[in-house]
N, C-alpha and C positions, 0 to 999 in steps of 0.2 A: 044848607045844612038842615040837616032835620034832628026832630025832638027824638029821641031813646030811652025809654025807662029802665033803669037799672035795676037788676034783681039783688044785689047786693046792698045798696045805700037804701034803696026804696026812695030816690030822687030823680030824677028824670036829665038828662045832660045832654048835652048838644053835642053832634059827634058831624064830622063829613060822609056825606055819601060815598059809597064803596065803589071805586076807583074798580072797573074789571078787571086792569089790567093787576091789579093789587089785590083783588081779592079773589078771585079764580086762576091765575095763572101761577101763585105760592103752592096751590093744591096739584095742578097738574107738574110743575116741574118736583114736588118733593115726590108722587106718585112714580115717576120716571125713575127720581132718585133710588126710592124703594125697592121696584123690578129688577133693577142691576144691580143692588148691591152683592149679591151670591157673585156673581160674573165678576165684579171689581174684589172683592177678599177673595178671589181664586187667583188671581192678577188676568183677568182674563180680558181686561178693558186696559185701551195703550190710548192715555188723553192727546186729543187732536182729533179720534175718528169721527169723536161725531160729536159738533160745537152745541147743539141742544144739551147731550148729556156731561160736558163738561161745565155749561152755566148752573148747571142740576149740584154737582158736583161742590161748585163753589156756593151756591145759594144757601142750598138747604140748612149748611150748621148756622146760617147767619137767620133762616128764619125760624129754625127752632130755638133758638139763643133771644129771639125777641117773643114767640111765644111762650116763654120760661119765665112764671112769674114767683117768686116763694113768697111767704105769707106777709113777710113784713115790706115787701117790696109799695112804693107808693103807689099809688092809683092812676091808672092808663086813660088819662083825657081821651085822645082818638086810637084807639087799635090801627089804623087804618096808615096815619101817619107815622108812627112807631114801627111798624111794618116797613114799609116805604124808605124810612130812614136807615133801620138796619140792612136792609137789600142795596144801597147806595153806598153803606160800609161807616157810616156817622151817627149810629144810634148810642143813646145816651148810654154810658158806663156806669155802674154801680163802685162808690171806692170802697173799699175794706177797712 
């Protein structure tokens, strides 16, 4: 683990190191997600052709749903594992 200073508290927190498969490969499959989306709202994409853009497909709302923070939401110990956890389908729910 290493030490992270936070710009927000002005305390410094202990976080995990960033997993690449976790922290670079979020970027490349939403990028992909991006490219197609014009091609999918034309229906122009039939899921099966091509299993990269179908993981894209399912990923993406899961990790823009854990990068979604609103203001009162509590404070994210590791990004990393919050990440992690939503992409495996078991990140923490907020209740209403």
């Amino acid at each position: 683990m290493r030490p992270a200073s936070s710009r927000m508290t002005g305390r410094t927190a202990v976080r995990s190191a960033p997993n690449p498969a976790v922290s670079v490969r979020p970027y490349l499959i939403s990028a992909l997600h991006e490219e197609t989306r014009e091609l999918r709202l034309m229906g122009g994409y039939t899921a099966g052709a091509d299993p990269t853009l179908d993981k894209a497909i399912k990923s993406v709302p899961r990790i823009y749903e854990a990068m979604n923070q609103a203001v009162d939401a509590p404070r994210c110990e590791d990004p990393f594992i919050d990440l992690a956890a939503a992409l495996r389908g078991d990140a923490k729910t907020l209740e209403s």
